[in-house]
N, C-alpha and C positions, 0 to 999 in steps of 0.2 A: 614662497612656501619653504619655512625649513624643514630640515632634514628627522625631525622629530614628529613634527604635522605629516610629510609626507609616509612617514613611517605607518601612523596611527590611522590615518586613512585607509592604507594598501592593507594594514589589518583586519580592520573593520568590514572591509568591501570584501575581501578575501570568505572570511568566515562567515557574513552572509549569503556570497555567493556558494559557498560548497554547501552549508546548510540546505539552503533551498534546492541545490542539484541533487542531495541525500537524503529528501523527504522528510523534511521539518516542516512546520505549518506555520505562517507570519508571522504571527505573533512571540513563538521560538526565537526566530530569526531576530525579528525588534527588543528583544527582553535581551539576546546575548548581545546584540551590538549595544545598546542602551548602558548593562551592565560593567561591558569593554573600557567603552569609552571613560566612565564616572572616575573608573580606578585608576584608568590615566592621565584624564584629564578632567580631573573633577571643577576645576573654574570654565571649563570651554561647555557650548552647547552640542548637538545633535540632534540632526533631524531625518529620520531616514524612512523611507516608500518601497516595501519590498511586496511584489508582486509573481507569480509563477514564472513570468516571461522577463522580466528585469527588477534590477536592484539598483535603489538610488540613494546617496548617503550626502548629504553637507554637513562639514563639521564649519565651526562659525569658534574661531580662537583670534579676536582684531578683526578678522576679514574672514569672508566664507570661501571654504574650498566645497566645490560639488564634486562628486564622481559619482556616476552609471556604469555598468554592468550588465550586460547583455544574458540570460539567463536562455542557454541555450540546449543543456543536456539536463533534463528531468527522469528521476526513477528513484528507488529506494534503495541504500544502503547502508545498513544499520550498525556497521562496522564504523564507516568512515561517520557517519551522522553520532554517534556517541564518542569517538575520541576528538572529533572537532568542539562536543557539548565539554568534555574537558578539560580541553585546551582554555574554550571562555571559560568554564571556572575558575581555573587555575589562574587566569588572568587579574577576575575579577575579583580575586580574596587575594590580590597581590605576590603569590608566590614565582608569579614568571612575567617578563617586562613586553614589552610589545616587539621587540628585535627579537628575541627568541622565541615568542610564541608566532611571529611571524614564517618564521625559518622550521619552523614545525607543521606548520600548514602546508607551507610549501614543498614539503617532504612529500606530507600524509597526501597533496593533491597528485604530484609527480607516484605515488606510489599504484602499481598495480594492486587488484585484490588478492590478499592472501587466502584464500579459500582457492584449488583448484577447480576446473570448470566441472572436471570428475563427479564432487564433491555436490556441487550446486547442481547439478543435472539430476544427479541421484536424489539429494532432497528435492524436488520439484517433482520424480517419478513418482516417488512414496507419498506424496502430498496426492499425487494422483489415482493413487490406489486405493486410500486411504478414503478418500473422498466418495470415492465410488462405491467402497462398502456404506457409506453414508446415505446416501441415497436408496440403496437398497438393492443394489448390484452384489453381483456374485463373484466367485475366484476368476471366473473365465474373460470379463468385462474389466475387473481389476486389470489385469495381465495386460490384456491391449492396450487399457489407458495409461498403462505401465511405458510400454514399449511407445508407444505412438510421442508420450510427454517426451521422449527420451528424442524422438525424432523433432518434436516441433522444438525445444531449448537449442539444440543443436544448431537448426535453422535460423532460429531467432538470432544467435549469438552471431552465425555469420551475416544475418541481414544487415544488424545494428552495426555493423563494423565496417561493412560494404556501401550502405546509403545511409542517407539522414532522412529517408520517406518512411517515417515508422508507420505514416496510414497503410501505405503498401504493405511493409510488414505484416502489421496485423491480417490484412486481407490472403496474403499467403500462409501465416502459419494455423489460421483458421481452413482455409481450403485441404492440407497439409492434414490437417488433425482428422478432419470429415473423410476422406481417403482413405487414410489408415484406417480409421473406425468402422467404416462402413464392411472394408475390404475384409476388414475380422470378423466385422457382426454376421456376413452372409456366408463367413465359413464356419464360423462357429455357434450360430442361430441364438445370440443374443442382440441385449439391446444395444445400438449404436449410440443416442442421446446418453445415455449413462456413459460412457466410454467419450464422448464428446466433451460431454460436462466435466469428468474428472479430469482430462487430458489437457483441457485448455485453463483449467483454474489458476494457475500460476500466471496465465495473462491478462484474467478477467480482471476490470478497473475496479472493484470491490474500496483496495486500500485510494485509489487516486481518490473516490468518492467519501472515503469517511473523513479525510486530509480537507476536501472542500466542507464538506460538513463542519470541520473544526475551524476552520478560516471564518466560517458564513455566523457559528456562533459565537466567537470573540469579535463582531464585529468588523470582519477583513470583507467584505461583500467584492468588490473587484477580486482579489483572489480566488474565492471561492469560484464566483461567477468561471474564472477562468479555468480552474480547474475542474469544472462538473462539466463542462464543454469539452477539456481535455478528455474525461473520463468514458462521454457522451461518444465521442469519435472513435475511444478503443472500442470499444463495445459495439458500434456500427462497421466497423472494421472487421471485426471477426466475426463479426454476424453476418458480414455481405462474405466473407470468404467461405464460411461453414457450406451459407447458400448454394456457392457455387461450387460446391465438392457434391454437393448435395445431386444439383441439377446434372453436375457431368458423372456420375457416381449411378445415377439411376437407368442409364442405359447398359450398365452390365451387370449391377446388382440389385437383388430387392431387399430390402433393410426390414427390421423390427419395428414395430414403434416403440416411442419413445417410455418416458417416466410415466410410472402410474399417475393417478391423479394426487396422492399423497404419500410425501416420504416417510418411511418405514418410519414408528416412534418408538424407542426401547433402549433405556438407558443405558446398555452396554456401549453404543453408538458413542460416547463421552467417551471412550477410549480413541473412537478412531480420530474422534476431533484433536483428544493430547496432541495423538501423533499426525494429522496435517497440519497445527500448530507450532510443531517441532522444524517439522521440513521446511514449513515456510518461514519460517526464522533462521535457518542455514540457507533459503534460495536465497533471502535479503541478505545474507553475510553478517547475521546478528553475530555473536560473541554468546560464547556457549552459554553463558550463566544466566544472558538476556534469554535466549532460546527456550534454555530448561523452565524460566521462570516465564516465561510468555506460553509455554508449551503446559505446564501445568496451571494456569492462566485459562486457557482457553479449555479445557479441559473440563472445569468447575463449570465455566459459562455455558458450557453446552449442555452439561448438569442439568444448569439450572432454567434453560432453557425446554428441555425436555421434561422436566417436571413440571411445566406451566403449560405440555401438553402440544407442544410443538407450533400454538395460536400467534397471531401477529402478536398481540400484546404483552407474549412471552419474550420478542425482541425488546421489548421496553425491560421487563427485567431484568434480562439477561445481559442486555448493554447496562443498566445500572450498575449491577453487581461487576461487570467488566472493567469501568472505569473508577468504581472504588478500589480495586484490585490494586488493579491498574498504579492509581495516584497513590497507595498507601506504599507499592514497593517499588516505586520511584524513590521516594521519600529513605524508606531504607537504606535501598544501595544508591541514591545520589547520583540517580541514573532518567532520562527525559522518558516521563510516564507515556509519551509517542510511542516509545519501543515495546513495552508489552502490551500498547495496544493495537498498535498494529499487526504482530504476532497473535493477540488473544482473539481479535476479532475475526481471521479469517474462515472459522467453521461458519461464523455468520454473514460474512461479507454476501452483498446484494449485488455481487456483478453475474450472478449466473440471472439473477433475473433480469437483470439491465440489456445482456447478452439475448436474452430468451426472447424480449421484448424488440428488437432491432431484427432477432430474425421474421419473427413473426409477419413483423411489418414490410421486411424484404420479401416476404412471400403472399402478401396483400394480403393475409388475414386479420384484418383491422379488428373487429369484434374479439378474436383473444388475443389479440398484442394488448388491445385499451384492458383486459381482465389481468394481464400477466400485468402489466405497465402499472395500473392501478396498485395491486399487491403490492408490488415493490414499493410505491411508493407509500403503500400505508408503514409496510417494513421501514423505508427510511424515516420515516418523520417518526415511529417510537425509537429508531435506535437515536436520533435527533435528541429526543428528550432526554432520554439517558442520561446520554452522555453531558447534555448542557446542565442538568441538576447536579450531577457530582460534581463536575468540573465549576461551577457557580460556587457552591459549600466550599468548596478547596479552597477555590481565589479569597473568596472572601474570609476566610480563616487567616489567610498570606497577609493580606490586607489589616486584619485585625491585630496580629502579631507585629507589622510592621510600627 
């Protein structure tokens, strides 16, 4: 192998590796390595299998080189996943060669994130408070799932750092969240579920699950597969943890119940969604301008979600109108429609019911876990179509253009 192949390889392998470690979806990963390659080696082939857990690339220039890639740190970062999607541009419209976009990756991987923990902590609290005015919680319910967020990010951060057992993880920062909650709910005689819900939303699998979704509609079904099991496991995670705050919680407190049976509808609630769409675009280490524009994104979605009366089938609109968004200011700023939708989606995201539905079932009530479970998934299968109608119009626009 020479020195130019081995180059183009370490590229390619590179950049799909840190994609998928930063919350890209297959198909992303395949289109930038695909487009990589063409510009550098437009007579050689490529053939490459990118999955959640590894990345496999043979490039065939005379003879085939394979290289794998063991795909071992997954999560979302929206910082590093948009200046990696630049780097392939830049690539692939020939303005920078492969030893230099090489030596840029290698930077961008070697770099710590520029956002302090401060920073992301604090957007992850306000996601949390925000949230909980959403559901139709008050200042006093805010405030704990204020402080409590503040407690479980913290935790989090040192778990991730200490083990690579993220099931454990989840199982403590769920225990962790229930503690606090409860410990505020019974001094201050509100709900602990609302204070629950908003406190742990930053870890609920919401984005891992809509990421499968995107995989499962372009056709990725092994990824997908893999990732809704991934998402499947957070979500049983901090469902068995919540449980067990729950179970050791109730011999010294007596708690509130939960959520009413339906969340408040009144369209001033579009404000709070901006702002957990904000926060949650500084938790992921979005880039301000994605944030503002994902943050006012989500904003409209929840609009327009509540103008169709808060019903399942206003997930279908509401993901509609999200992913034309969405794709139309991609297009604009030349930026991966991933980012504001992952950003736009989270007033929607279906991990509090996924979460809801794992506890349920850790506490044998089969009968409402099969009602909560069922919800959610009529919720997933419109936000499904949504997304796959706009996203089908695009390609096939791409397609007709090309």
């Amino acid at each position: 192998m020479n020195e130019d192949t081995e180059t183009l390889i370490d590229l390619l392998l590179l950049t799909g590796k840190m994609l998928l470690e930063n919350g890209a979806e297959t198909f992303r990963v395949e289109n930038a390595v695909l487009s990589m390659h063409q510009a550098l080696s437009g007579n050689g082939k490529v053939h490459i299998v990118a999955l959640g857990t590894f990345l496999e690339i043979d490039v065939y220039c005379g003879k085939h080189h394979t290289a794998i890639q063991r795909i071992r740190r997954r999560g979302v970062n929206l910082e590093k996943f948009s200046r990696v999607n630049d780097i392939a541009r830049s690539v692939s419209s020939g303005k920078t060669d492969a030893a230099g976009a090489l030596s840029m990756l290698h930077e961008l991987d070697a770099a710590k994130t520029s956002n302090k923990l401060i920073q992301v902590f604090a957007a992850a609290a306000l996601v949390a408070g925000m949230f909980v005015f959403m559901v139709g919680g008050g200042v006093l319910e805010a405030s704990i799932a204020f402080i409590a967020c503040l407690f479980v990010q913290t935790g989090w951060v040192f778990m991730k750092r200490s083990s690579s057992l993220v099931f454990v993880a989840n199982i403590l920062s769920g225990f962790l969240t229930a503690v606090v909650a409860l410990s505020g709910a019974y001094i201050l005689n509100c709900s602990a579920e609302r204070i629950i819900l908003g406190a742990l939303l930053p870890l609920f699998p919401g984005v891992a699950m809509i990421i499968a979704m995107r995989d499962t509609i372009n056709g990725d079904l092994a990824s997908g597969v893999v990732r809704g099991v991934e998402a499947s496991l957070t979500a049983i995670g901090l469902g068995l943890g919540v449980s067990l705050g729950y179970i050791g919680s109730s011999y010294f407190f007596r708690y509130s119940s939960g959520l009413p049976a339906s969340t408040v509808i009144e369209l001033p609630y579009a404000l709070y969604a901006t702002l957990v769409s904000f926060g949650s675009g500084l938790t992921l280490n979005a880039r301000l301008k994605s944030a503002l524009g994902g943050a006012a994104i989500g904003g409209v979605v929840y609009a327009v979600f509540l103008c169709c009366g808060g019903t399942t089938s206003g997930f279908f609109f509401a993901t509609l109108t999200l992913t034309l968004l969405s794709e139309t200011a991609a297009r604009i700023l030349k930026t991966p429609s991933t980012l504001f939708l992952i950003i736009g989606i989270y007033p929607l995201v279906p991990g509090a019911g996924i979460y809801k539905t794992a506890v349920l079932m850790l506490q044998n009530n089969v009968t409402e876990a099969l009602a909560v479970g069922n919800a959610t998934a009529a919720e997933l299968l419109f936000m499904v179509a949504g997304i796959a109608i706009i996203s089908v119009l695009f390609k096939m626009k791409a397609i007709h253009k090309s």
